[in-house]
FITORDO-365726 format. One record per atom (N, C-alpha, C): z, y, x. Coordinates in steps of 0.02 Angstrom, whole numbers, padded with zeros to 5 digits, always signed. Example, Ala and Ser with C-alpha at 12.3 -4.5 7.8 and 13.67 -1.06 7.14 Angstrom:
<nodes>
+00390-00284+00660+00390-00225+00615+00390-00165+00660+00354-00112+00642+00357-00053+00684+00394+00002+00645
</nodes>
This chain:
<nodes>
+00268-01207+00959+00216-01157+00946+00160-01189+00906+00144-01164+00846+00087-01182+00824+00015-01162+00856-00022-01216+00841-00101-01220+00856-00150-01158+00847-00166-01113+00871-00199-01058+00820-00242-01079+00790-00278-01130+00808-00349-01164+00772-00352-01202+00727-00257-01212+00695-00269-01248+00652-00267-01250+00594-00305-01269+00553-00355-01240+00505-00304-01262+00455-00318-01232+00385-00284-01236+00345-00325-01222+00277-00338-01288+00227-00367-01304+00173-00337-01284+00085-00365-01260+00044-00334-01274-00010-00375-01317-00062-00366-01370-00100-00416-01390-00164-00392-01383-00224-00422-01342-00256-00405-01333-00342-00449-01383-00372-00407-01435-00414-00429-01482-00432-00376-01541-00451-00384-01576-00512-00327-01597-00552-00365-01673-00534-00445-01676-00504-00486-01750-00508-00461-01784-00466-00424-01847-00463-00404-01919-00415-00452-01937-00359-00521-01921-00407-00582-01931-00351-00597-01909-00298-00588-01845-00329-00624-01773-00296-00552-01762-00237-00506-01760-00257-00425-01778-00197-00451-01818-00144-00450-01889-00166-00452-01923-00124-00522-01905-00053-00580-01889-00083-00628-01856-00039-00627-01820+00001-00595-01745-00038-00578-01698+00003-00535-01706+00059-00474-01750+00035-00418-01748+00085-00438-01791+00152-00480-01818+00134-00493-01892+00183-00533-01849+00242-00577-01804+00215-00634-01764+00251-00592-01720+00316-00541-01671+00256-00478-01616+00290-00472-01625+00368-00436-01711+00327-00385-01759+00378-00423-01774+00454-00495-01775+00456-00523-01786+00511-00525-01728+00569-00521-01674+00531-00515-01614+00591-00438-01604+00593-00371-01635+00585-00313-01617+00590-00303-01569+00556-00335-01544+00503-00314-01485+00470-00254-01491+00408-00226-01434+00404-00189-01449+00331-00223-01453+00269-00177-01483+00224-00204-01471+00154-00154-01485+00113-00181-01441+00034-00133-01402-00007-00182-01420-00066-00131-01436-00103-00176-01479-00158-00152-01419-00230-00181-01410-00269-00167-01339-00334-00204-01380-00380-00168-01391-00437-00208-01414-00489-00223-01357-00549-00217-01281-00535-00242-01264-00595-00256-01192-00559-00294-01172-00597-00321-01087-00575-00257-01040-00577-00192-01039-00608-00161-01016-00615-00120-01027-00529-00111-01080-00517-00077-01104-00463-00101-01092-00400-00178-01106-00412-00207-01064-00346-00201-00991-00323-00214-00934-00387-00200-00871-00372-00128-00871-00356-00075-00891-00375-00020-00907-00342-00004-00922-00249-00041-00990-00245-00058-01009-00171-00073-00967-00135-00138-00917-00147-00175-00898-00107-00125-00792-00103-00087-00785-00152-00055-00727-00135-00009-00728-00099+00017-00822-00075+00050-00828-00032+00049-00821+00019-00024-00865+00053-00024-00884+00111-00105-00874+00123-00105-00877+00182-00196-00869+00217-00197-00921+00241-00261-00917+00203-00300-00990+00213-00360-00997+00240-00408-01020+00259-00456-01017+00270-00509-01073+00243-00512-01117+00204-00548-01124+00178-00521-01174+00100-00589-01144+00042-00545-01198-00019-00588-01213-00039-00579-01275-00071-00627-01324-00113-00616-01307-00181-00634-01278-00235-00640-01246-00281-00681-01316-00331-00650-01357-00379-00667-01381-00433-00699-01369-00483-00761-01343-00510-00785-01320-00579-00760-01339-00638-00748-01397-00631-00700-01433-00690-00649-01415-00721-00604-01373-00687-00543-01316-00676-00556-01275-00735-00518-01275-00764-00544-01220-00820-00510-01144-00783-00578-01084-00780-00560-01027-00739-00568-01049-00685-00597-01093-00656-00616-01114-00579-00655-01041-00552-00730-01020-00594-00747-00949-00557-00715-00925-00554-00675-00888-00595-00631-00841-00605-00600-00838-00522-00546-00901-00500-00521-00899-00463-00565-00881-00379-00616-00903-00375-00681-00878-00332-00690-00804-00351-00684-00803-00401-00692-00706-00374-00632-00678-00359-00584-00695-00389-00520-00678-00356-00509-00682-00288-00526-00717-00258-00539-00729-00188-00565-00702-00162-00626-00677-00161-00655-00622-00143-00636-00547-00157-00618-00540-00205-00581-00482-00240-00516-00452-00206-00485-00498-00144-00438-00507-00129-00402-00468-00065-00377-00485-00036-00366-00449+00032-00364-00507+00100-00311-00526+00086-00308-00581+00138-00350-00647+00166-00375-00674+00090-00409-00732+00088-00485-00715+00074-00482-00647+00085-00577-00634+00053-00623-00645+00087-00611-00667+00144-00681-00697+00200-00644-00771+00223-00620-00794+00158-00598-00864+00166-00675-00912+00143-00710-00970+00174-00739-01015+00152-00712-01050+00089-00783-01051+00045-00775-01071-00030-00838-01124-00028-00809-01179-00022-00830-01231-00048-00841-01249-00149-00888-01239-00170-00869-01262-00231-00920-01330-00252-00864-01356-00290-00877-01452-00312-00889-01434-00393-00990-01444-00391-00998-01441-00452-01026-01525-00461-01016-01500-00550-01035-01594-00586-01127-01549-00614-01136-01507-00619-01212-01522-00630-01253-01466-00618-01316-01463-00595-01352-01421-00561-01342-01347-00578-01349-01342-00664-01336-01284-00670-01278-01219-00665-01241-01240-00637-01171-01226-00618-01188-01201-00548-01249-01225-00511-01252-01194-00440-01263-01111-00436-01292-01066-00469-01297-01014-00456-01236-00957-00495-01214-00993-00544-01138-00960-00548-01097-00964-00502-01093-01030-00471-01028-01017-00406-01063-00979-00361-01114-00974-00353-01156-00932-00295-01135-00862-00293-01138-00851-00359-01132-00779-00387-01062-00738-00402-01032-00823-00391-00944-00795-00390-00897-00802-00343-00942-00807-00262-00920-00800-00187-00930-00883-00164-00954-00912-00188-00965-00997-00164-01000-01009-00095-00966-01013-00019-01014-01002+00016-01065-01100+00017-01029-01159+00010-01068-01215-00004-01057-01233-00068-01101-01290-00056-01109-01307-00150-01099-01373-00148-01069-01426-00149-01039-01489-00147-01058-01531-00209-01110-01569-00218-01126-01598-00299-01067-01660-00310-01033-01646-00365-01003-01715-00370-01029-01764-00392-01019-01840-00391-00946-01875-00365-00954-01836-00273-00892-01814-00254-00903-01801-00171-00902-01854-00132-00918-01864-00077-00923-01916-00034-00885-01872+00030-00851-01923+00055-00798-01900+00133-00833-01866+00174-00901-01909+00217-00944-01879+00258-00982-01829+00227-01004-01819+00163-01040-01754+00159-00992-01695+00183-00946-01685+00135-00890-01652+00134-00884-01624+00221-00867-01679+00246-00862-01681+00351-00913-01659+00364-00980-01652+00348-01029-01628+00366-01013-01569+00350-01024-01550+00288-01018-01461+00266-00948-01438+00311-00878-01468+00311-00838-01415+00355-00857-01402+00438-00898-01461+00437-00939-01462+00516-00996-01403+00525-01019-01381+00485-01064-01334+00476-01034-01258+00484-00968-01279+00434-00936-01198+00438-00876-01181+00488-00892-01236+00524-00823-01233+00582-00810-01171+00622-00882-01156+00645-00868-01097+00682-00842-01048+00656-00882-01026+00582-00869-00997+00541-00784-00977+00515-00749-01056+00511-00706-01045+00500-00646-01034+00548-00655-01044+00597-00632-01041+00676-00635-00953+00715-00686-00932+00692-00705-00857+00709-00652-00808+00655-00656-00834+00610-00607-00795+00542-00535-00810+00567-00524-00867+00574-00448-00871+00627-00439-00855+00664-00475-00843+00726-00459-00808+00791-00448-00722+00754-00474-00696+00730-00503-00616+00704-00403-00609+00686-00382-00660+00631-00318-00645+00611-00242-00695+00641-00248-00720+00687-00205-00763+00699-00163-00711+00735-00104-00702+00725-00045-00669+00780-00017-00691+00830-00027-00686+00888+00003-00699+00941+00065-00657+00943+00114-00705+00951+00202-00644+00949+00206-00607+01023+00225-00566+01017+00228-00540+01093+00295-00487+01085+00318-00448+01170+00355-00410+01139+00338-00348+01211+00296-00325+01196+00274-00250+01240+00290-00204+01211+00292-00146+01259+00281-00070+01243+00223-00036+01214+00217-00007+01174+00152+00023+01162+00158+00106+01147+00112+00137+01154+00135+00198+01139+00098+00221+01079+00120+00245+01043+00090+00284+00985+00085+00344+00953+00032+00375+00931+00018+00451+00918-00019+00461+00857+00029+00472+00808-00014+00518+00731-00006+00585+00724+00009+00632+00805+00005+00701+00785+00089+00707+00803+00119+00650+00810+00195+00673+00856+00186+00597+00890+00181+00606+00973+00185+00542+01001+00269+00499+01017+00277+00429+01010+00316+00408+01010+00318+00327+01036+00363+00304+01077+00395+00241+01092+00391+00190+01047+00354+00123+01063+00374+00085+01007+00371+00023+01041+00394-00043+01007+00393-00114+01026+00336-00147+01011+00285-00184+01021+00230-00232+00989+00287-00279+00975+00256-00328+00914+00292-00402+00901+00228-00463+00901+00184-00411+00879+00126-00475+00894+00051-00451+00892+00002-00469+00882-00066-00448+00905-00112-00512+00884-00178-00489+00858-00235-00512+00840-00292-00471+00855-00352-00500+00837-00410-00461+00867-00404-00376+00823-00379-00401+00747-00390-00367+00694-00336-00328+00705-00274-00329+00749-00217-00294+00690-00147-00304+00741-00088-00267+00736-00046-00285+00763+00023-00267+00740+00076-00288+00737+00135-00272+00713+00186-00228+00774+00191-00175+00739+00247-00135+00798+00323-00105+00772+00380-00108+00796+00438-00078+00778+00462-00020+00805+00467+00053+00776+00450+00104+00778+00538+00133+00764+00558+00179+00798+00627+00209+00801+00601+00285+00713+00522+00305+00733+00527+00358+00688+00474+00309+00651+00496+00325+00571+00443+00264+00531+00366+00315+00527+00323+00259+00509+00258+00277+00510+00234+00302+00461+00183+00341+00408+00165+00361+00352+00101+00272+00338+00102+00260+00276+00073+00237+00272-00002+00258+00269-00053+00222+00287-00148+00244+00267-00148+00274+00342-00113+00300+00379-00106+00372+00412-00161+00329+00480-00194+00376+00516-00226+00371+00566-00192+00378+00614-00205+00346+00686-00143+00315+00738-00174+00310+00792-00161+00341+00856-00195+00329+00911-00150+00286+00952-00172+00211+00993-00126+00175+01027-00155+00167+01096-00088+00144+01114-00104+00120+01193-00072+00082+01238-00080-00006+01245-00044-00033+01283-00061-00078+01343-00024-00101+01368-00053-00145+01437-00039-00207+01409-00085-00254+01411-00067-00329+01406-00045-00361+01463-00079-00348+01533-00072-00355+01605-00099-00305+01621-00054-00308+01712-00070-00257+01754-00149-00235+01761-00175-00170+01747-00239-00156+01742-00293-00158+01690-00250-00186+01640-00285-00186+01568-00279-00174+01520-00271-00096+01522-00249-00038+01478-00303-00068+01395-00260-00055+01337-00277-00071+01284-00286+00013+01238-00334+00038+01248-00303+00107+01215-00380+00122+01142-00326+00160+01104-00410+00143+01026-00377+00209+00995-00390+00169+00920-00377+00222+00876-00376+00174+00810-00313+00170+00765-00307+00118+00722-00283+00144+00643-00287+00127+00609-00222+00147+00532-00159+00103+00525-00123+00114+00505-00072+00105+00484-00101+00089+00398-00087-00001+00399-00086-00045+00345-00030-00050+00304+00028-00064+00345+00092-00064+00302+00164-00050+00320+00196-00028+00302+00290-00009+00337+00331-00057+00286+00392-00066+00320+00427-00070+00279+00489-00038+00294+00549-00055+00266+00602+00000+00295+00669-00033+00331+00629-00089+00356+00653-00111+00427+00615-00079+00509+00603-00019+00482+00569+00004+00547+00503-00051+00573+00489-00086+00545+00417-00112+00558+00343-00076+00531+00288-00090+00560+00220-00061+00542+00151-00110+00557+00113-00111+00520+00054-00159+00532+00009-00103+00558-00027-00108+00601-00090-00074+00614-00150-00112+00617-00209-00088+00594-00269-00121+00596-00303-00088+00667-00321-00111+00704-00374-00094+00749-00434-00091+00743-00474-00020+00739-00508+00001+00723-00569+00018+00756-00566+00047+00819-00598+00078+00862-00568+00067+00938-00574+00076+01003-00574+00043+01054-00598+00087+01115-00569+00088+01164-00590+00164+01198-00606+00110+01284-00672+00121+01315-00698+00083+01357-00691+00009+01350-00659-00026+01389-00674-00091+01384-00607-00143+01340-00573-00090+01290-00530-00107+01275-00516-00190+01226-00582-00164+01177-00581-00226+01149-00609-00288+01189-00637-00280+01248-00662-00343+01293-00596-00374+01319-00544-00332+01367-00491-00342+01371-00430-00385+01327-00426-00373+01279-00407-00389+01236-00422-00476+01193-00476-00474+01186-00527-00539+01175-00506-00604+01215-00520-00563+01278-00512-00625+01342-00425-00640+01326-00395-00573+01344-00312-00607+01346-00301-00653+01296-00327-00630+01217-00312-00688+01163-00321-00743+01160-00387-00750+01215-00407-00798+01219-00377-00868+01261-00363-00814+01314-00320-00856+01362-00247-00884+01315-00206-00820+01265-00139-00871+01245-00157-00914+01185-00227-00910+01175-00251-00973+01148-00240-01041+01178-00285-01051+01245-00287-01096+01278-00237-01121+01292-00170-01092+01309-00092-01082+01307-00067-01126+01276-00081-01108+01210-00059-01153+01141-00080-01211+01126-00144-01218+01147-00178-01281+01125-00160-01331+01174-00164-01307+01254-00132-01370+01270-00039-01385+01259+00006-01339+01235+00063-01357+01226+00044-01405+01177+00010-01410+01131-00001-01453+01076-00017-01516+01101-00056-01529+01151-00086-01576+01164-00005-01641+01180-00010-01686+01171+00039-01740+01151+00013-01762+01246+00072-01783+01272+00093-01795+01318+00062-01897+01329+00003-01907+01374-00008-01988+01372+00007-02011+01408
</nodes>
């Protein structure tokens, strides 16, 4: 089982220097990292996979570009943007093109460790919001004909269900499941995406009494779950 907390880096950037810094910094919180040497390769990366935070190069030719793309985006748009400028005036363009720090080059390891130390929570809160816990419950569901369905997994944000009658996409969705005995999960969500394997994404939207409190805590707990399976045996 993977870590939910564990973080996952990208750096656009072709500099030996600016590599070696970043990665060294990454490496201290156990996080991954994914090295892209060109703006082209990053919008690539990032339509792949969710990430949560990137070190963005100015040097890069189309480096903004790729910062607004990011933001512009779906998955990665409340991803942390580090951007590594070479001279002052460059600070309020990346500002202006989703840059949440500003990194002056040459970088240094500990600055770098400092700034992801700053945005940890930051970036830690954005992972919990989308991380999926797999699961396999009942849930019930209602867009105006109610129906039987499977959960496969669950986040604060969103959850995946397999459905015998398929779903409309956009469509508004009333749900309702038990995680444990006594802790009815019941809201009101959309329908994000189908495909025509009888699967459906729902976003969770709204929350009926103490549903989203419920919910929070359980995640929380198959957090704790995970992290110590991780923990290496001394």
């Amino acid at each position: 089982m993977s870590n939910p907390l564990e973080l996952e880096f990208v750096l656009v950037s072709s500099d030996y220097a600016t590599m070696n810094a970043v990665s060294g910094a990454v490496k201290k919180y156990g996080a991954k990292f994914i090295l892209v040497p060109t703006a082209e390769a990053a919008r690539d990366c990032m339509n792949r996979r969710k990430i949560d935070g990137v070190f963005v190069d100015l040097e890069v030719p189309g480096a903004l570009g790729v910062m607004e793309s990011i933001r512009k985006g779906t998955s990665n748009a409340k991803a942390v943007i580090f951007a590594c400028v070479l001279r002052a005036r460059e600070y309020t363009d990346a500002l202006s093109a989703g840059a949440n720090f500003l990194l002056r080059k040459p970088l240094n390891e500990d600055s770098i460790a400092l700034h992801i130390t700053i945005a940890k929570e930051l970036l830690e809160r954005e992972r919990r919001r989308y991380f999926r816990h797999a699961v396999n419950l009942p849930v019930t569901l209602n867009d105006g004909e109610g129906q039987h369905a499977r959960m496969t997994n669950v986040s604060e944000g969103g959850m995946a269900v397999r459905t015998a009658k398929t779903l409309k996409h956009t469509s508004m969705i009333d749900f309702a499941f038990d995680l444990t005995p006594g802790a009815s999960v019941i809201g009101r969500g959309q329908v994000a995406w189908t495909n025509t394997e009888g699967m459906a994404g729902i976003i969770l939207q709204t929350f009926r009494g103490a549903g989203r409190e419920d919910l929070e805590v359980w995640l929380r707990a198959q957090e704790q779950l995970a992290i110590k399976k991780n923990v290496p045996e001394g």
